[in-house]
C-alpha angles and dihedrals in degrees: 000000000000122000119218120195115205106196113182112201101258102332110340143307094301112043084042089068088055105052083049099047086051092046102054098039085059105105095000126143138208097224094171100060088239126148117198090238088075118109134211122274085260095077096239123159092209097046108079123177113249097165134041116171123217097212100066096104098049091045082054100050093040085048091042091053101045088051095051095042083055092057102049084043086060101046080057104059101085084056099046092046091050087052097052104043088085091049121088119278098250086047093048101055091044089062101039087050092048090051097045092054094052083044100045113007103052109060078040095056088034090054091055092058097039101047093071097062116102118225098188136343121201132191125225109211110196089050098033089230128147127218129200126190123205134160124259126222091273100048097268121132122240131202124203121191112206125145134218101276092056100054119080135177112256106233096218095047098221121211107293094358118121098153148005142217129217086343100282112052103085111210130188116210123156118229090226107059105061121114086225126026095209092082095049090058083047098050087047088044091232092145103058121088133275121228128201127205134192128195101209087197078076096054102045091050080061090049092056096053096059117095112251120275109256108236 
């Protein structure tokens, strides 16, 4: 007969949430400036604005230079390629690769790490859906809707990855920076119960390996 342990994190799902949610506002700030009355720049009265990142401007700044420094790199093709057609093969093709990967490589390598951070996340309150904004490799920006039940913590946390969506969209919020910590617990599915299985064939596979009890 298996035995199965349901152990709900202090005393259920519920009040779990809470002590959580106590836990983690203790200490929090609301570095944005950001209430949680604030609505999304669409004007809607159910969206409301419970993340704002602090790194935007610096994500922008780092996108908008390695763009421009792209596009100067490829006005300058015709010239660089004038000016090593007299160098020796192997040299030729150093600096053409150098120069390729400058060119090409890094707004491209720079994109995979910037598109997970989130910008801004807003609720919408009537549907229950999340949306998250990030920036595109052009400098768009780019929503995603997802709700709660769609988003996991990955088991291995990657470079720049708190959560997923749908298991495959990597995201980067800080803790810290939520208007209200109880989403966060949401999102991370902190609130919900833990439950605890045990497989009695282990067990009894311990149990066989002990020496007899002496009567």
């Amino acid at each position: 007969m298996s035995k199965k342990f349901t152990y709900a994190k202090q005393l259920g799902g519920a009040s779990n949430a809470t002590f959580l949610n106590k836990m983690f506002n203790h200490g929090s700030r609301n570095t944005s400036g950001t209430t949680s009355s604030q609505t999304t720049q669409n004007g809607s009265s159910d969206d409301r604005v419970i993340y704002v990142g602090t790194l935007v401007r610096m994500v922008r700044f780092v996108k908008l230079f390695s763009l421009s420094t792209s596009a100067v790199g490829i006005s300058l093709q015709p010239y660089i390629y004038q000016n090593v057609a007299d160098l020796p093969l192997f040299v030729a093709a150093a600096v053409t690769g150098v120069a390729s990967f400058f060119i090409f490589l890094t707004p491209v390598l720079l994109h995979i790490v910037t598109k997970r951070y989130v910008i801004e996340m807003s609720l919408n309150e009537r549907t229950g859906k999340y949306t998250a904004t990030t920036y595109s490799l052009f400098l768009r920006l780019k929503k995603l809707e997802f709700t709660s039940d769609q988003v996991s913590a990955p088991n291995m946390p990657g470079i720049f990855t708190t959560i997923r969506v749908n298991n495959k969209i990597p995201l980067f919020v800080d803790p810290n920076l939520f208007t209200d910590r109880s989403h966060f617990i949401k999102l991370m599915g902190y609130d919900a119960p833990m439950e605890w299985e045990m497989n009695p064939d282990e067990n009894d596979k311990k149990d066989s390996h002990l020496p007899p009890k002496s009567k």
